[in-house]
N, CA, C and O atoms as a printed pandas DataFrame, in Angstrom:
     atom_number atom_name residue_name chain_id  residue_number  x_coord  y_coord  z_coord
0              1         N          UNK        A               1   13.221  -22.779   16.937
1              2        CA          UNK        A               1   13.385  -21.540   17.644
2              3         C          UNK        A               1   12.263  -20.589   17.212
3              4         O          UNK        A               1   12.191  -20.221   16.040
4              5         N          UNK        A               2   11.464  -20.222   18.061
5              6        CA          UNK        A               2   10.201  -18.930   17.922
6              7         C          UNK        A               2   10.872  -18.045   17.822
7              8         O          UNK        A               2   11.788  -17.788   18.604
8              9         N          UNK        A               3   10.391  -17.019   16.291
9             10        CA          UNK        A               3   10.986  -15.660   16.138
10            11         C          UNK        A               3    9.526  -14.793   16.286
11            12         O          UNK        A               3    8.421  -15.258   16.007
12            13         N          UNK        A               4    9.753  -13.630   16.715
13            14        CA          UNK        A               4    8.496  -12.624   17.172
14            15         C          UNK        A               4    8.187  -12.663   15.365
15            16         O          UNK        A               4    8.757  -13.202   14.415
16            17         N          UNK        A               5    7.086  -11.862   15.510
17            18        CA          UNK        A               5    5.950  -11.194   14.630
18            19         C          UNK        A               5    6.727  -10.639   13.705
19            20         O          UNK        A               5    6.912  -11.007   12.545
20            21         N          UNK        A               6    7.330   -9.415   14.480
21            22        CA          UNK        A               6    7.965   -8.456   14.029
22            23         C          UNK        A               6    9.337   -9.001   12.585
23            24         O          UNK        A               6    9.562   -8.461   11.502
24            25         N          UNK        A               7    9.945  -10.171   13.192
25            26        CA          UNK        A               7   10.964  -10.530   12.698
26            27         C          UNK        A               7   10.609  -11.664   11.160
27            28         O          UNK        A               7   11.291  -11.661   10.136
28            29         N          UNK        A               8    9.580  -12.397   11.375
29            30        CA          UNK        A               8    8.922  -13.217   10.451
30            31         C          UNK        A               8    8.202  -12.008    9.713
31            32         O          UNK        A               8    8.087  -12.362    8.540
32            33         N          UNK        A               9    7.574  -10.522    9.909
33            34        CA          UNK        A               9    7.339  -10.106    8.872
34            35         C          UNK        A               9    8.550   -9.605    7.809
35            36         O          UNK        A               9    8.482   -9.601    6.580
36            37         N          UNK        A              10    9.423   -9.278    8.468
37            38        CA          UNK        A              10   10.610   -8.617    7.786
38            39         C          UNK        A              10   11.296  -10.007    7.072
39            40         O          UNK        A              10   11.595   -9.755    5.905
40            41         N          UNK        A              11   11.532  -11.011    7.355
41            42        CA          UNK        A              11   11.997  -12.069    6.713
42            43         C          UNK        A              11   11.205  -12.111    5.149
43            44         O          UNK        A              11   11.597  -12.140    3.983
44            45         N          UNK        A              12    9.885  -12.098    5.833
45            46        CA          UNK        A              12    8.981  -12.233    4.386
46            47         C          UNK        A              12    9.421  -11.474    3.158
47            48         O          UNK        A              12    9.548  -11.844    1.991
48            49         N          UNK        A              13    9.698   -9.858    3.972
49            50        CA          UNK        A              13    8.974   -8.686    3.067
50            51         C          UNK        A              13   11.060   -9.086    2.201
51            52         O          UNK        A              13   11.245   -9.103    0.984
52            53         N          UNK        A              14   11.553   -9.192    2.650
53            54        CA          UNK        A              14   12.651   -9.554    2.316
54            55         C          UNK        A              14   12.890  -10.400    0.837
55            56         O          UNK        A              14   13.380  -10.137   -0.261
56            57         N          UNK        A              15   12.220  -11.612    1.517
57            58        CA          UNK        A              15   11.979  -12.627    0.124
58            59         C          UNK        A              15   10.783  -12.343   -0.935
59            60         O          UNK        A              15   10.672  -13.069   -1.923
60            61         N          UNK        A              16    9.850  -11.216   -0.690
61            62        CA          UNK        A              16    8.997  -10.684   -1.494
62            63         C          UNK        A              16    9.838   -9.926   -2.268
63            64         O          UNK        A              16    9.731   -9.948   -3.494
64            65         N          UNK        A              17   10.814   -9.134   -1.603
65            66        CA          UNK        A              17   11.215   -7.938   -2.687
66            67         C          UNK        A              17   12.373   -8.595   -3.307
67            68         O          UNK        A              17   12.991   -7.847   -4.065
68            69         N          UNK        A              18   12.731   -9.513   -3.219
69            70        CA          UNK        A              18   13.494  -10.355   -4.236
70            71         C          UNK        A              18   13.062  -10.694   -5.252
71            72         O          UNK        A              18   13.868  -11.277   -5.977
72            73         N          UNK        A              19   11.655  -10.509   -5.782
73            74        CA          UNK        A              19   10.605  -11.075   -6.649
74            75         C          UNK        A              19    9.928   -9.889   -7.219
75            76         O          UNK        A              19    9.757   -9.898   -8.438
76            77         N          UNK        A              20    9.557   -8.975   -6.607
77            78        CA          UNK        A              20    8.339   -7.890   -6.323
78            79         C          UNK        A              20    9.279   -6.209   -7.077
79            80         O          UNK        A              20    9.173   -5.210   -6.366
80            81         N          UNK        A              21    9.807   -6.110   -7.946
81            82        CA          UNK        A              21   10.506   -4.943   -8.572
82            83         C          UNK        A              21    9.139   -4.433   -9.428
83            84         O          UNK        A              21    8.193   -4.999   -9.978
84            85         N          UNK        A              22    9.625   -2.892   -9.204
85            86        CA          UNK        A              22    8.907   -1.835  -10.460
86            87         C          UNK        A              22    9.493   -1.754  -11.554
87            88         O          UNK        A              22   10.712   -1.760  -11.730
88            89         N          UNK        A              23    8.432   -1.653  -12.563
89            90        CA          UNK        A              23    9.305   -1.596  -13.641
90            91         C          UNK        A              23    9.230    0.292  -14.119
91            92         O          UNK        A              23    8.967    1.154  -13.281
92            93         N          UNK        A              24    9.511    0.590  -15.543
93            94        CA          UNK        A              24    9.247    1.485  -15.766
94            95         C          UNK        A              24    7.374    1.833  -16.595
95            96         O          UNK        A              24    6.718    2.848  -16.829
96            97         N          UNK        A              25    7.143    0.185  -16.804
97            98        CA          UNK        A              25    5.659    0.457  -17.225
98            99         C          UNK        A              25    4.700    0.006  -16.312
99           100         O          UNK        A              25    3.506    0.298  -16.381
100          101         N          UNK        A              26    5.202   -0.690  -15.473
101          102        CA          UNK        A              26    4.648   -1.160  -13.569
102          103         C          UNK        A              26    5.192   -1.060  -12.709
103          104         O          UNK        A              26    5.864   -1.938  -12.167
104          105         N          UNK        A              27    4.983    0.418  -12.247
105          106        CA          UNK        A              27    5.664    1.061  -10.823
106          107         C          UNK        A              27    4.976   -0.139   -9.701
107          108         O          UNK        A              27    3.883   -0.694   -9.814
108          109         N          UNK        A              28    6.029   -0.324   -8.583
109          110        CA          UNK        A              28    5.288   -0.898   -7.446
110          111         C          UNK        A              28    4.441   -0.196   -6.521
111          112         O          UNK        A              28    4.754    0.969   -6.274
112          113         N          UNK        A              29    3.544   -0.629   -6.027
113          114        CA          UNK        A              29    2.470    0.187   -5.024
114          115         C          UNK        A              29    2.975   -0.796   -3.662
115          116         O          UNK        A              29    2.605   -1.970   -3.660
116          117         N          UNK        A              30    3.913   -0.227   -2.394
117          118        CA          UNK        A              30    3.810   -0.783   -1.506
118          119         C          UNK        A              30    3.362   -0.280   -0.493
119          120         O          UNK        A              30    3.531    0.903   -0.196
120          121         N          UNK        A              31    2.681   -1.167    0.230
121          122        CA          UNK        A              31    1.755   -0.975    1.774
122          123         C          UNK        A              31    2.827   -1.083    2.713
123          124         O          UNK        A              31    3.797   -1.822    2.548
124          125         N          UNK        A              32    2.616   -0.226    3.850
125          126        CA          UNK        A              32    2.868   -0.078    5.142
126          127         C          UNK        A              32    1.679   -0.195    6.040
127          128         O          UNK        A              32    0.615    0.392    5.836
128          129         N          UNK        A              33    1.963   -1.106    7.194
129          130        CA          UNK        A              33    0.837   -0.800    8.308
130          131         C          UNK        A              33    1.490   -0.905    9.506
131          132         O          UNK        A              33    2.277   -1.789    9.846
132          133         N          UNK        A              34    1.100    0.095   10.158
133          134        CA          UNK        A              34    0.931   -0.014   11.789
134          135         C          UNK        A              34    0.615   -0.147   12.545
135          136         O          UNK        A              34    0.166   -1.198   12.088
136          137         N          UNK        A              35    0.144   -0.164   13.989
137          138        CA          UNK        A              35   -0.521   -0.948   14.893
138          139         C          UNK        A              35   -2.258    0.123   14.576
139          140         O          UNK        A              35   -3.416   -0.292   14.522
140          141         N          UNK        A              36   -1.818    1.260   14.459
141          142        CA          UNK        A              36   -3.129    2.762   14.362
142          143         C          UNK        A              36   -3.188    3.098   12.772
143          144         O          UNK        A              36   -4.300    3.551   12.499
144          145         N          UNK        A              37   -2.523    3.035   11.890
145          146        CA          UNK        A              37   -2.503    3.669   10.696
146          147         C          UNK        A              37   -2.206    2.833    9.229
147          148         O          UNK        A              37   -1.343    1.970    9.392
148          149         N          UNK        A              38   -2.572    2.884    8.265
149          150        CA          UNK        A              38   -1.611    2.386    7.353
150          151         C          UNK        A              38   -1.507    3.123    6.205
151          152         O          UNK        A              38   -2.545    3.663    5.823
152          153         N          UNK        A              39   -0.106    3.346    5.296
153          154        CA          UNK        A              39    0.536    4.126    4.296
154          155         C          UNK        A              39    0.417    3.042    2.870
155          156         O          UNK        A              39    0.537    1.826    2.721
156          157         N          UNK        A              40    0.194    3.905    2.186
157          158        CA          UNK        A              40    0.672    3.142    0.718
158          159         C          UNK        A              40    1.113    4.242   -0.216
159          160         O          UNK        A              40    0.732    5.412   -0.166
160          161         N          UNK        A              41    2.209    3.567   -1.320
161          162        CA          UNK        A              41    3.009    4.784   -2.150
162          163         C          UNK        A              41    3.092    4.197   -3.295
163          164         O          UNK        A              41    3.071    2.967   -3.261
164          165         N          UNK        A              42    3.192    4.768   -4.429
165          166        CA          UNK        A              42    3.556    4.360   -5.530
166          167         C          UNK        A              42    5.380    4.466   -5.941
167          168         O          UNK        A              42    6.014    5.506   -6.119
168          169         N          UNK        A              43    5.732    3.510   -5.985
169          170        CA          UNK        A              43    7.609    3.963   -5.931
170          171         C          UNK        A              43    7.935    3.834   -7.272
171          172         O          UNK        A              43    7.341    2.957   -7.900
172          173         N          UNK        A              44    9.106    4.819   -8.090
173          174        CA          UNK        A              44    9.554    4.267   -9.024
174          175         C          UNK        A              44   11.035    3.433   -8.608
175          176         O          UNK        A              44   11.965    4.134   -8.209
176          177         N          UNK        A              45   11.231    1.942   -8.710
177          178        CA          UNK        A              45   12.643    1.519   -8.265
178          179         C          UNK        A              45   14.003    1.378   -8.764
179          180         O          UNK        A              45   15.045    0.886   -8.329
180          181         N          UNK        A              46   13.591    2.051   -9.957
181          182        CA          UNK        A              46   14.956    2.504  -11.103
182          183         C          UNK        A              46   15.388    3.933  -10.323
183          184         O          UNK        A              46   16.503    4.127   -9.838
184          185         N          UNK        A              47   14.255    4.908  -10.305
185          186        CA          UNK        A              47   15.242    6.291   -9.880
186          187         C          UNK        A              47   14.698    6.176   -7.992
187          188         O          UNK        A              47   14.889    7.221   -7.369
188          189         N          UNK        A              48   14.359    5.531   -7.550
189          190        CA          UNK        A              48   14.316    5.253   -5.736
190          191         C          UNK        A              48   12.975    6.469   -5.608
191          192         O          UNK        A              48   13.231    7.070   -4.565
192          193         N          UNK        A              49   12.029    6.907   -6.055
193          194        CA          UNK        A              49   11.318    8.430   -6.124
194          195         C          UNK        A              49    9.833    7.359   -5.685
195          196         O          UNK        A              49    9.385    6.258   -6.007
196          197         N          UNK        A              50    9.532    8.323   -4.906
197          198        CA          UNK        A              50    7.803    7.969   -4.622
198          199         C          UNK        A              50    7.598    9.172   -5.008
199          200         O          UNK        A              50    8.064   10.288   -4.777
200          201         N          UNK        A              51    6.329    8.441   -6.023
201          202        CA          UNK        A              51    5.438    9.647   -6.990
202          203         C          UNK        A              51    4.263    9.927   -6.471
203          204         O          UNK        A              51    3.846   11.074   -6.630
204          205         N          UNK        A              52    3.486    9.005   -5.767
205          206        CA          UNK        A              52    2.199    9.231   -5.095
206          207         C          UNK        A              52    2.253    8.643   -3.995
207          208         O          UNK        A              52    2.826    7.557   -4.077
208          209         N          UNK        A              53    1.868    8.929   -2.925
209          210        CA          UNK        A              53    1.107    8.481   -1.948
210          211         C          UNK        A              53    0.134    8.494   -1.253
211          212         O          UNK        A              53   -0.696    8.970   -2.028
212          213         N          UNK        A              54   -0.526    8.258   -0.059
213          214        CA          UNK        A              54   -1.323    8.701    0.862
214          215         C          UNK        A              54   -1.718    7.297    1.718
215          216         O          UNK        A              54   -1.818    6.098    1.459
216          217         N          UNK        A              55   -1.856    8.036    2.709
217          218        CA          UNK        A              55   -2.404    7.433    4.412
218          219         C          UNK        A              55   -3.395    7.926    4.913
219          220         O          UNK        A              55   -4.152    8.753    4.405
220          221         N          UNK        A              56   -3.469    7.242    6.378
221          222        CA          UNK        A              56   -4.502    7.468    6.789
222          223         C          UNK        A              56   -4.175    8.639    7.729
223          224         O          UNK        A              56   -5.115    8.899    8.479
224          225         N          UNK        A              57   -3.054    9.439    7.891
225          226        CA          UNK        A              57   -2.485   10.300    8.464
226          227         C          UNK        A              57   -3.083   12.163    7.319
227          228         O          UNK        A              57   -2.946   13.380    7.444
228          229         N          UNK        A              58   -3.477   11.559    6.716
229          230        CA          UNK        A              58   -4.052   12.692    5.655
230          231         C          UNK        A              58   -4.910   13.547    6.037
231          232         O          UNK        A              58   -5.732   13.152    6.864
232          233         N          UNK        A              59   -4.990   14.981    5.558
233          234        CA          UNK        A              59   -6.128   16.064    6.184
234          235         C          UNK        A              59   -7.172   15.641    5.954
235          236         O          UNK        A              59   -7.932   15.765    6.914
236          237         N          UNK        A              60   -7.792   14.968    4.718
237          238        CA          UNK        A              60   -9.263   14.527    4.986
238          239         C          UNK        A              60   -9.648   13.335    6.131
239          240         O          UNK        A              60  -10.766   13.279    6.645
240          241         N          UNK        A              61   -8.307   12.183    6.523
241          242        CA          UNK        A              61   -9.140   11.524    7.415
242          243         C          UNK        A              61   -8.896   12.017    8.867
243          244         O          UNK        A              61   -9.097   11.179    9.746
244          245         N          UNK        A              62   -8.375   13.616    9.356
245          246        CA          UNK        A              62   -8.197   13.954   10.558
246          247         C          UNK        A              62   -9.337   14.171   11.615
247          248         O          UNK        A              62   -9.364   14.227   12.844
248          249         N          UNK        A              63  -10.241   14.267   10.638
249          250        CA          UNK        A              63  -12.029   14.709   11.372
250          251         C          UNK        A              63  -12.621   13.098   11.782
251          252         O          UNK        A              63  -13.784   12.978   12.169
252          253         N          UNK        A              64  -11.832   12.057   11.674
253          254        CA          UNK        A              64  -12.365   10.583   11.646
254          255         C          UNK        A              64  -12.281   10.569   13.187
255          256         O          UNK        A              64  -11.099   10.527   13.529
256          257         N          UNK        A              65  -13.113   10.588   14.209
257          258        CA          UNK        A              65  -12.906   10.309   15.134
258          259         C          UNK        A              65  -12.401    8.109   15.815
259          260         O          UNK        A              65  -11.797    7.514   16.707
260          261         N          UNK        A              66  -13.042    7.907   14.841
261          262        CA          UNK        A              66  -12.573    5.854   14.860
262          263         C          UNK        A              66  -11.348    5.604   14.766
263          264         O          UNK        A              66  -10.745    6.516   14.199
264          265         N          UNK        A              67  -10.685    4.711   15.096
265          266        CA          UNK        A              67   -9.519    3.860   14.854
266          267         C          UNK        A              67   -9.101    3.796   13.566
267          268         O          UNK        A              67   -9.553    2.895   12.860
268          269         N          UNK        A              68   -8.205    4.697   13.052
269          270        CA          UNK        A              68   -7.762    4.838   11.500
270          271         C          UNK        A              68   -6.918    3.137   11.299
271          272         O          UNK        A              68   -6.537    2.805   10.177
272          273         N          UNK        A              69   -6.776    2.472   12.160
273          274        CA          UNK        A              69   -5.905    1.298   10.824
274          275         C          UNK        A              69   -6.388    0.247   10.475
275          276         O          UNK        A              69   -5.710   -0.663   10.000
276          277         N          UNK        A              70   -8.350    0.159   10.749
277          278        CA          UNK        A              70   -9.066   -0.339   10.387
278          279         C          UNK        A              70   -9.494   -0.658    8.873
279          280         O          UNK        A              70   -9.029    0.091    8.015
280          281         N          UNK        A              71  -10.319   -1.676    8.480
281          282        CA          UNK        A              71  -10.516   -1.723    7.112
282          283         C          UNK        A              71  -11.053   -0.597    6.224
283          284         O          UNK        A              71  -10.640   -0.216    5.129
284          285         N          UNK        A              72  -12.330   -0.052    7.150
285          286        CA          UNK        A              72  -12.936    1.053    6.098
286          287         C          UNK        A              72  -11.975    2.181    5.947
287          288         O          UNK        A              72  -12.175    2.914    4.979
288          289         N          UNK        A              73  -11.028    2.439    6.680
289          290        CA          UNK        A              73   -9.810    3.079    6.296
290          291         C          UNK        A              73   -9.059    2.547    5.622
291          292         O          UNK        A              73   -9.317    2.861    4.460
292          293         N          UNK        A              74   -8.397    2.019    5.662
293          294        CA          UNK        A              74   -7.795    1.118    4.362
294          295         C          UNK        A              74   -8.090    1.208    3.104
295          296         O          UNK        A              74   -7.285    1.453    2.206
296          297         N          UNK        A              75  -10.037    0.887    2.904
297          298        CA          UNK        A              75  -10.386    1.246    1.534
298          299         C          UNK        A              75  -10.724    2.526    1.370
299          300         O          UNK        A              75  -11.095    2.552    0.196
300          301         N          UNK        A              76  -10.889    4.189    2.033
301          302        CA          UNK        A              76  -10.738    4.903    1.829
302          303         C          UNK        A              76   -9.282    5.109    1.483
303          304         O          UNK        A              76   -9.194    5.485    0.314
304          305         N          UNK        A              77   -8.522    5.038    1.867
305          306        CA          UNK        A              77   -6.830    5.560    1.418
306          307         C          UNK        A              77   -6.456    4.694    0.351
307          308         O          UNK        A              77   -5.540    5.040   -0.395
308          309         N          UNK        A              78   -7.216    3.304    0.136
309          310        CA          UNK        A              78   -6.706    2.803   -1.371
310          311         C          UNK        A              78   -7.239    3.680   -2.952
311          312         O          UNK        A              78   -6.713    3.792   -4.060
312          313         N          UNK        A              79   -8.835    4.299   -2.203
313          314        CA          UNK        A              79   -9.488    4.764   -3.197
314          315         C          UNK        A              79   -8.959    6.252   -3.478
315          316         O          UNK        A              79   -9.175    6.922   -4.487
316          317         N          UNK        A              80   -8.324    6.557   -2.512
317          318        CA          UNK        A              80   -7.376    7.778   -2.280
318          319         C          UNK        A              80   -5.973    8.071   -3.620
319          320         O          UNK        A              80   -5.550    8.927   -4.398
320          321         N          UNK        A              81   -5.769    6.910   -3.228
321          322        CA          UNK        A              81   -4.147    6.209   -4.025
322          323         C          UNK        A              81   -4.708    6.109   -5.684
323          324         O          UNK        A              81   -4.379    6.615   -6.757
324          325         N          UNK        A              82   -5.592    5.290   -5.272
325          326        CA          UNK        A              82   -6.137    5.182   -7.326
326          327         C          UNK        A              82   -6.135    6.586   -7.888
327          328         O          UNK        A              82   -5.158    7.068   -8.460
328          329         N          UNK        A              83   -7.056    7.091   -7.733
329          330        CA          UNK        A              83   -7.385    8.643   -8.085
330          331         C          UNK        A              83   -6.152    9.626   -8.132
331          332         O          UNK        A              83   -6.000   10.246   -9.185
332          333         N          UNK        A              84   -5.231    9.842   -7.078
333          334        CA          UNK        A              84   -4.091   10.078   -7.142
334          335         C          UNK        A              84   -3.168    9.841   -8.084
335          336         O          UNK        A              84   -2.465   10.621   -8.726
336          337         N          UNK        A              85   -3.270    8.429   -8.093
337          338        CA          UNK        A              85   -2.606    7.680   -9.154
338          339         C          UNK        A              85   -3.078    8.205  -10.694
339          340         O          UNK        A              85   -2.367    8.777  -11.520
340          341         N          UNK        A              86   -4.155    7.920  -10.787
341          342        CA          UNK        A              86   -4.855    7.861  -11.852
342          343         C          UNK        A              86   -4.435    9.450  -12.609
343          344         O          UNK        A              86   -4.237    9.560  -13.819
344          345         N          UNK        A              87   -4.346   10.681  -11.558
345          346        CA          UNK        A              87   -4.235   12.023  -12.260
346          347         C          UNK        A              87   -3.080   12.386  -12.827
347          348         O          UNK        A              87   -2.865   13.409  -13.477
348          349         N          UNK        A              88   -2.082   11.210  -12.468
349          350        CA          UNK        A              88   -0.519   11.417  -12.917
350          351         C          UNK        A              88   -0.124   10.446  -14.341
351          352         O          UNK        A              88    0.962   10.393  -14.918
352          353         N          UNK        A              89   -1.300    9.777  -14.644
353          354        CA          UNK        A              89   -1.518    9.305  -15.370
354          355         C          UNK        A              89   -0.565    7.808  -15.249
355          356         O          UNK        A              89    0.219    7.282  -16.039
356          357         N          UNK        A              90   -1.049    7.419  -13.858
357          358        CA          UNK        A              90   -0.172    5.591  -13.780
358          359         C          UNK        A              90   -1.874    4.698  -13.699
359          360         O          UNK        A              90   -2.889    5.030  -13.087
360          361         N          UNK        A              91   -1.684    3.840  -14.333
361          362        CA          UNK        A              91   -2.528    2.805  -14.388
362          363         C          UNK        A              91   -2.645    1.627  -13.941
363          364         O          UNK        A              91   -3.593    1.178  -13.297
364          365         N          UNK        A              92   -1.012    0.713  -14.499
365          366        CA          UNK        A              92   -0.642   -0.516  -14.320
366          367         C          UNK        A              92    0.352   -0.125  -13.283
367          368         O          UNK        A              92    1.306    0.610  -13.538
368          369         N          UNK        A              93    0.052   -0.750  -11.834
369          370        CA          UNK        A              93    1.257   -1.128  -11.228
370          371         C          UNK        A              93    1.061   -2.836  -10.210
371          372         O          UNK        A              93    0.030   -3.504  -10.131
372          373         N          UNK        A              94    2.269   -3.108   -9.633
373          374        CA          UNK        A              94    2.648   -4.380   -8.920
374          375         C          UNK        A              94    2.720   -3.846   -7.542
375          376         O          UNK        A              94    3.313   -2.925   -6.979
376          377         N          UNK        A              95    1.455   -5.261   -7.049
377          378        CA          UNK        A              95    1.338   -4.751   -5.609
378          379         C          UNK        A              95    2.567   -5.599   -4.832
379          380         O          UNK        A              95    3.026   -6.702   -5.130
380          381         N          UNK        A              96    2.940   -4.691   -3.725
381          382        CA          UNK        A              96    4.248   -5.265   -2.985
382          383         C          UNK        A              96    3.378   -5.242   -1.372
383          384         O          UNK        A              96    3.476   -4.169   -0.776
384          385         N          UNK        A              97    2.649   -6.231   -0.750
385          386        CA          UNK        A              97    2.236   -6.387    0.263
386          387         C          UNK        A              97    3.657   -6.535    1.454
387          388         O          UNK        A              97    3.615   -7.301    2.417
388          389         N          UNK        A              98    4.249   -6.089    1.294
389          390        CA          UNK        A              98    5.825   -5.981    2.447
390          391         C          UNK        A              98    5.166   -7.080    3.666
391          392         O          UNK        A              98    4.770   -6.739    4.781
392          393         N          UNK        A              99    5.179   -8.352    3.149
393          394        CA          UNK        A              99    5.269   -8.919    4.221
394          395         C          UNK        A              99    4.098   -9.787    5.103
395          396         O          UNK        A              99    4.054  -10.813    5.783
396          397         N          UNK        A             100    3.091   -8.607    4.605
397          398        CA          UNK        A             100    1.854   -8.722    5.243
398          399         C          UNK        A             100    0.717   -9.741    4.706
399          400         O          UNK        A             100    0.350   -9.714    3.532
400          401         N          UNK        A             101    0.396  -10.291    5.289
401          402        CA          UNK        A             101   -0.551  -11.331    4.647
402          403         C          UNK        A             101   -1.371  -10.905    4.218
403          404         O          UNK        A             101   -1.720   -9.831    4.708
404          405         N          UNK        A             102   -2.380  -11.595    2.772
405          406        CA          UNK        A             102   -3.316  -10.519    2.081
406          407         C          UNK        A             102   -4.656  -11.020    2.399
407          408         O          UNK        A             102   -5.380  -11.922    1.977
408          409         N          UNK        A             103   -4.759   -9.614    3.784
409          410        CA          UNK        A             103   -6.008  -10.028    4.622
410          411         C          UNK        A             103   -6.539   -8.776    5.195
411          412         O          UNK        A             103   -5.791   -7.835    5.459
412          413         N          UNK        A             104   -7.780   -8.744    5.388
413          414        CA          UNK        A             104   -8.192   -7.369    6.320
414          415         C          UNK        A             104   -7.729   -6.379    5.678
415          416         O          UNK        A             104   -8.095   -6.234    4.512
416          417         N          UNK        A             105   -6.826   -5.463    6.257
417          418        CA          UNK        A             105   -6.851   -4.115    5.728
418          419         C          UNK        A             105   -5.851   -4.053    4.501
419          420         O          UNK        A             105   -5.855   -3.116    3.703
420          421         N          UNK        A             106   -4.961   -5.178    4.423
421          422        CA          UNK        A             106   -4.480   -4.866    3.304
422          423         C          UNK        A             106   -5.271   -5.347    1.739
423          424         O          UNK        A             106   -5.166   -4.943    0.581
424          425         N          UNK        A             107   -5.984   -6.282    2.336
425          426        CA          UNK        A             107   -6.819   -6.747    1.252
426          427         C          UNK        A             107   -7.971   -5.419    0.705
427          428         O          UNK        A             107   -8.386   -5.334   -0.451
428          429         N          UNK        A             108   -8.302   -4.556    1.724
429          430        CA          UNK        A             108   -9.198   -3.528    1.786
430          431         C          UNK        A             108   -8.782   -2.788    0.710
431          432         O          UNK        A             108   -9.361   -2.613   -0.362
432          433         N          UNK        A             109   -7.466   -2.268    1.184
433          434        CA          UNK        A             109   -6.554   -1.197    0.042
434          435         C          UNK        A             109   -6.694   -1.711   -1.214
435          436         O          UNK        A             109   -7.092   -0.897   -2.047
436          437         N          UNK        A             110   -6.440   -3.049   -1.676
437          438        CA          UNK        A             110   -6.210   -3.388   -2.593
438          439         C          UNK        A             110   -7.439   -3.815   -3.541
439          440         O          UNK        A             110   -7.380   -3.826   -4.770
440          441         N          UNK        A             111   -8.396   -4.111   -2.883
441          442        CA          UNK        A             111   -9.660   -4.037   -3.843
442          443         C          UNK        A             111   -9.795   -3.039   -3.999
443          444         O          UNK        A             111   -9.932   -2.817   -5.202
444          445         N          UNK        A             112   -9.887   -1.464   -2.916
445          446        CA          UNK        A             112  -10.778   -0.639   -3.024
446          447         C          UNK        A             112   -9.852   -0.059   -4.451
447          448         O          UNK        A             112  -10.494    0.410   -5.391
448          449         N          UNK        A             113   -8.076   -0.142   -4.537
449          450        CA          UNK        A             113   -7.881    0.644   -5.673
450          451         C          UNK        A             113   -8.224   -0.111   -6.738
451          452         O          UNK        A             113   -8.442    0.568   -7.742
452          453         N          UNK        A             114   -8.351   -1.298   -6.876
453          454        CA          UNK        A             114   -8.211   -1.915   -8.203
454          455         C          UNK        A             114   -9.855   -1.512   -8.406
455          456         O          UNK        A             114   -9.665   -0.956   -9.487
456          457         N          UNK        A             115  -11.289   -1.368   -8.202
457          458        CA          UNK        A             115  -12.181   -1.270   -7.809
458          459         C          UNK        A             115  -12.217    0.337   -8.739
459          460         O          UNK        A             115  -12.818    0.595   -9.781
460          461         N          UNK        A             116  -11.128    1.423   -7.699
461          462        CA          UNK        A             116  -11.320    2.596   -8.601
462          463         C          UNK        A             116  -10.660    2.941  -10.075
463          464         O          UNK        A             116  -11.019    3.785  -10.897
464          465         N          UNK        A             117   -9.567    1.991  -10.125
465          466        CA          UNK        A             117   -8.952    1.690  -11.539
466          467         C          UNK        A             117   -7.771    1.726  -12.025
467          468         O          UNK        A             117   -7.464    2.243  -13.099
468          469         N          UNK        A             118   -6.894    1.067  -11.103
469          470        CA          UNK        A             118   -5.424    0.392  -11.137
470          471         C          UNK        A             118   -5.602   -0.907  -11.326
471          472         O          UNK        A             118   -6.550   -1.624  -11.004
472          473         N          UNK        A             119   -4.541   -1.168  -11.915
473          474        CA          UNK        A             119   -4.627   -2.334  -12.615
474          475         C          UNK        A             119   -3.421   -3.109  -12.474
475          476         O          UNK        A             119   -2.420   -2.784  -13.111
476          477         N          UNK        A             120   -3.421   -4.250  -11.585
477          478        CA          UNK        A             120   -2.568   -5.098  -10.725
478          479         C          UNK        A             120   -3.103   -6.400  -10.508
479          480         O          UNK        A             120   -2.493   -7.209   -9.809
């Protein structure tokens, strides 16, 4: 039986987060993407709290006239997330790709933060 896109990603992200927990010394960093945009957050999963985030929905990338859910967006909002990250003083966290295969833009995010200096 063929299940849509939609339904095989959620199956995944399902059996990922059965595996994929924050701790208190490795918060998880999980990605969201959409068909135009993509989100990433730093979560703590003991108290349910996102401490950092950012997207491509952000005041600096509103002047972007291109297709925000592209790669070079991606690695702008990962390099976004590090730095962010970095001022709250988180270092080590576990990436939770929800689903998504680690390709294109999510692969983007994820070099560009480890690149600025998270450590995953």
């Amino acid at each position: 039986m063929a299940e849509s896109r939609k339904e095989g990603i959620l199956r995944r992200h399902k059996r990922i987060r059965k595996t994929v927990t924050g701790t208190p010394e490795r918060l998880r960093l999980s990605v969201f993407r959409s068909l135009n945009h993509i989100y990433a957050q730093i979560v703590d999963d003991l108290k349910g709290h996102t401490l950092v985030n950012a997207s491509s929905l952000d005041k600096q990338f509103q002047d972007m006239k291109s297709h925000k859910g592209n790669m070079k967006t991606a690695q702008l909002v990962g390099e976004l997330l590090a730095k962010r990250a970095l001022e709250k003083g988180i270092k080590k966290v576990v990436f939770d790709r929800s689903g998504y295969p680690y390709h294109g833009s999510v692969k983007a995010l994820a070099e560009s933060s480890r690149a600025t200096g998270l450590e995953f």
